[in-house]
N, C-alpha and C positions, 0 to 999 in steps of 0.2 A: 379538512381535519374534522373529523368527528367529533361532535356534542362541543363545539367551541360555542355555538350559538345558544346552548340548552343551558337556562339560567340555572334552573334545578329541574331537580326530580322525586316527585311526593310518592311517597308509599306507603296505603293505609294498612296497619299490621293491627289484628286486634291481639293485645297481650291478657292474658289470665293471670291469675292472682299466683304468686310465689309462695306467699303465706299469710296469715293472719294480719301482719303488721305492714304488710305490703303498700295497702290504701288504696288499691288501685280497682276502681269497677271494670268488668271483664265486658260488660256492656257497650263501654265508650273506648270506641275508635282513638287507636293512639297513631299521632301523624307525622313519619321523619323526614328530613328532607337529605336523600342522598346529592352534594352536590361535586363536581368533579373542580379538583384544581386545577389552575393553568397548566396548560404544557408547556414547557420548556419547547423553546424553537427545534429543538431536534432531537426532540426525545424518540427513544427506542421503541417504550412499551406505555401506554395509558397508564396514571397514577392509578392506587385505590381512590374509592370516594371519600367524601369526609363527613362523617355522621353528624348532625346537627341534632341533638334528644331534645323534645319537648313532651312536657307532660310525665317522664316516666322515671320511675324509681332508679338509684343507681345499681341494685342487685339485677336488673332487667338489661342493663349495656352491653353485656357479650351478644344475647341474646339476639337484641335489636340491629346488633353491629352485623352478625353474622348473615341476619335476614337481609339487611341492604346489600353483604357484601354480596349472596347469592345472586338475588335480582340483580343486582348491577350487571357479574357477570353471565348470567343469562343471556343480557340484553345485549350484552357484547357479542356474544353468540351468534344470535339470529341475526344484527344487521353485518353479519361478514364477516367474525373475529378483525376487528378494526386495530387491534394490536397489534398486527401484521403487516400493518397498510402502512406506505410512507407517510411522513410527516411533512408536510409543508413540500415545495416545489425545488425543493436546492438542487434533488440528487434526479433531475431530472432533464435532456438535455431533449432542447427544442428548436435547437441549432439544422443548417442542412444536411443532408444527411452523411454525406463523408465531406472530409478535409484533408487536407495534403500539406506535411512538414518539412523542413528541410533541420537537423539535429545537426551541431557542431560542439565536436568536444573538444576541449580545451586541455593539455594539462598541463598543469603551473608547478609539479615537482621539480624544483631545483635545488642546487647544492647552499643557495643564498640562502631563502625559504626555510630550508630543512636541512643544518650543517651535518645533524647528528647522525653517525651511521650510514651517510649517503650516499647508496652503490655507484661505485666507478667502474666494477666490471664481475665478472662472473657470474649472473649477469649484470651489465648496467641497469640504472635505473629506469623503465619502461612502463608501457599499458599494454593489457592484451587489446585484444579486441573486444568490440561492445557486442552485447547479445539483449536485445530488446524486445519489446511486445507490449500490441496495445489490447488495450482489454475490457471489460467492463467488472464492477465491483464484486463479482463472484467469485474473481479470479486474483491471487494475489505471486507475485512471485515472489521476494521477500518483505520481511516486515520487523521493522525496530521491535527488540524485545522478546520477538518469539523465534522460536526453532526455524536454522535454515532444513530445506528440506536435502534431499543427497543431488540433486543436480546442481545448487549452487553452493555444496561444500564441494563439489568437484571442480567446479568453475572455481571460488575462491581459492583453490586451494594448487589445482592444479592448469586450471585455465581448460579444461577439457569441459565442452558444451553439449556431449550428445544428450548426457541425462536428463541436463536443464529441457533441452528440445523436447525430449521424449514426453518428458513433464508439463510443456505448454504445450504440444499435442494433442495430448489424452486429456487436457481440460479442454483444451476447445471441441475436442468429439463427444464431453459427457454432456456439459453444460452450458456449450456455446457460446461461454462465455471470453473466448479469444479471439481479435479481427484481424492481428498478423503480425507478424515476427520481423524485426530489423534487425540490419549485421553493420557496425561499420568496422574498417582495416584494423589494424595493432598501429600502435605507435611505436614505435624503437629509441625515446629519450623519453626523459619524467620531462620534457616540456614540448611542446607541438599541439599539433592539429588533425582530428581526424571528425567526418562527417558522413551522413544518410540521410536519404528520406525515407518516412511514415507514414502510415495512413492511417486515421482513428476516423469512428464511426459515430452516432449519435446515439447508440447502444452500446457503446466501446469505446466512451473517452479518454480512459483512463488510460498512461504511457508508463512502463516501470523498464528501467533496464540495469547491469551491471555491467564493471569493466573490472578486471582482477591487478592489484600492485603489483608489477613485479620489480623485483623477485622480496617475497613474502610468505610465511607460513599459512594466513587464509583472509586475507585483509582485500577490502574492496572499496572501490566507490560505485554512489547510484542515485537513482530514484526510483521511489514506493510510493506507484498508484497515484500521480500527477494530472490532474482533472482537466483539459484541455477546454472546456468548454465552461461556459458562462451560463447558463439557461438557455436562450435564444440566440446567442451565436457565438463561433469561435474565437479564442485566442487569436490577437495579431502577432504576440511576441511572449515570448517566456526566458527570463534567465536564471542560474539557479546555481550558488555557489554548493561545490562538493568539498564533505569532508570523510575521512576513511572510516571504516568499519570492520571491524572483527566476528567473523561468519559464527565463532561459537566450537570450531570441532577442532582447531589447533591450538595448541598453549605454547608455544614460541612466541619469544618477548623480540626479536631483530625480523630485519628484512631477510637473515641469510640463519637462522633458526633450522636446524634439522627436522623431519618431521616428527611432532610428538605430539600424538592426538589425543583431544581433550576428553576425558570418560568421566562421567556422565558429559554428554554434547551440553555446552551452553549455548544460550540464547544471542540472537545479533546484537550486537554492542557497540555504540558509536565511539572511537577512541578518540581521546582529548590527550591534551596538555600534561595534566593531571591523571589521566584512566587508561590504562592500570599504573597503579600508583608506585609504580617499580621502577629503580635510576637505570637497568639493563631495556625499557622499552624506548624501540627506535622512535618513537612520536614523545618523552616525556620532555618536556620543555617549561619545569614548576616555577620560572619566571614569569611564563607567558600568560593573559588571563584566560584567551583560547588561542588555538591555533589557526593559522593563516590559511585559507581553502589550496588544498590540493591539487583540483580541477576546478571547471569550468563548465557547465554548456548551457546552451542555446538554442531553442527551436523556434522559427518563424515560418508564420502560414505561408505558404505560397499562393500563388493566386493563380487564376485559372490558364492564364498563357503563361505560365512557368512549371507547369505539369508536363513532369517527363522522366524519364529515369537518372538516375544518381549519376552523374560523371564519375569513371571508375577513379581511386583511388592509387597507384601506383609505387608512391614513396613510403616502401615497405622495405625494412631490412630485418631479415632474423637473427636474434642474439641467444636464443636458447628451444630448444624445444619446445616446453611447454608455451611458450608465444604460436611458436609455427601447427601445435596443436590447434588452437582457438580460433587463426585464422583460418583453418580448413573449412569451419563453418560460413566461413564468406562464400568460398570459391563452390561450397555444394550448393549455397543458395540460388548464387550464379548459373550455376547448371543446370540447375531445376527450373530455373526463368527462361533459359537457353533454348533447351528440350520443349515447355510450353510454347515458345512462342516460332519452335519450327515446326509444331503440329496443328497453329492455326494459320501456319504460312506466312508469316512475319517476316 
């Protein structure tokens, strides 16, 4: 951290007279000490300084202010623009350099759970399939509060994943900031089990993936940018209760909501109990103080003799299209692993 050590910093400015009544001889060195405030553990950008006047009239404080503020930033300047430079060692992983997950998702939709509105059929209540990627901080796939981009209003919405792909493609070809893409099956009940493994990096610890409600207008569960690493070494175990979210681009209040897309697009929105504050929303439950997690998962490290490919998944049944959509993105992965590994003679 830059200038943590730098008690102050003197700059001798000579000031000239303002006027008559000023008092001040132009002669004698006027002495300030720019000195920097702490930084907050994780600050973004370097504070200003904090002017310390001695000696000099109060019609002369812009003046003086503005000359420290220069030099200061000057100074910032030549040693690097250090306002750029991380702050402290948090975001910084020192871990080996890949790791290996095994991800199990849980989902706990039931009729118990969640009486209100609770599809029994056309379709029942279900998960698509997961579509995941690990990453590093350059790279976001969604994120509370801001705009979904159009692969995961397509995903949310319709369960269809080519876009999302297209879209962690082309970041990992600009910016290289993506280490690899996971798929696990659909589930065919709001409660069961489906699983994969992962691979994050020591430049790509970060894991975010989503899984679409069905059947719902654009509602999802997930995780956003989950940091696998510790400094110097990885996670043994992570668990991480899910609750749903509202993608932003559909305004249907049920699970079985016609499509009616929301103009102007809002923003990702965690739904609660309470939110949206309407007695037609399938999740309002204004008894409850929140609501009970919808899912589940789980990722644990594997260790070095448990490295090997995913046991396939099998207990897959389709109840709508747009599920058997989502899971095609399994079976291309598949084949693309398939194809690789009969042209190194695997």
């Amino acid at each position: 951290m830059l200038f943590a050590n730098l008690e102050s910093l003197k700059i001798t400015i000579i000031v000239g007279p303002k006027g008559p009544s000023s008092g001040i001889n132009s002669k004698t060195p006027t002495v300030f000490s720019c000195r920097p405030t702490q930084l907050p553990a994780k600050a973004g950008a370097l504070p200003l300084p904090v002017l310390q006047r001695k000696y000099l009239g109060m019609e002369n404080l812009t003046f003086a202010y503005c000359s420290c503020k220069v030099i200061w930033t000057l100074l910032l300047t030549i040693l690097g623009c250090a306002s750029s430079l991380p702050v402290g060692d948090d975001s910084i992983c020192t871990a080996e350099e890949l790791a290996k997950y095994s991800i199990i998702f849980t989902g706990k939709w039931s009729q118990t759970a969640f009486p209100k509105q609770y599809p029994l059929y056309r379709p029942p209540a279900q998960w698509s399939s997961m579509l995941g990627v690990t990453h590093s901080s350059d790279y976001s796939m969604w994120k509370k509060n801001e705009y979904a981009s159009n692969g995961v209003r397509d995903f949310a919405e319709k369960g269809e994943a080519w876009v999302l792909m297209k879209e962690i493609e082309e970041a990992g070809e600009k910016i290289q900031s993506v280490h690899g893409i996971f798929s696990a099956p659909a589930i065919s009940s709001g409660t069961g089990q489906t699983s994969t493994e992962l691979e994050v990096h020591s430049r790509h610890p970060l894991v975010s993936f989503v899984v679409r409600i069905v059947p719902s207008p654009d509602w999802f569960v997930g995780i956003d940018s989950l940091n696998l690493c510790e400094r110097d070494h990885w996670m043994e175990e992570v668990s991480v209760d899910l609750f749903p979210y509202d993608a932003g681009t559909d305004s249907g209040f049920t699970f079985s909501s016609p499509n009616f897309a929301t103009i102007p697009q809002d923003t990702v929105t965690e739904i609660t109990c309470s939110s949206p504050s309407h007695p037609a929303n399938s999740f309002y439950y204004p008894k409850l103080k929140i609501l009970p997690p919808i899912a589940h998962v789980k990722m644990v490290k594997l260790k070095k003799n448990q490295l090997g490919f995913p046991v396939p998944y099998n207990n897959f049944q389709a109840k709508s299209n747009e599920v058997i959509d989502s899971v095609s993105v399994t079976q291309k992965i598949c084949g693309n692993l398939a194809d690789d590994m009969d042209e190194i003679g695997v």
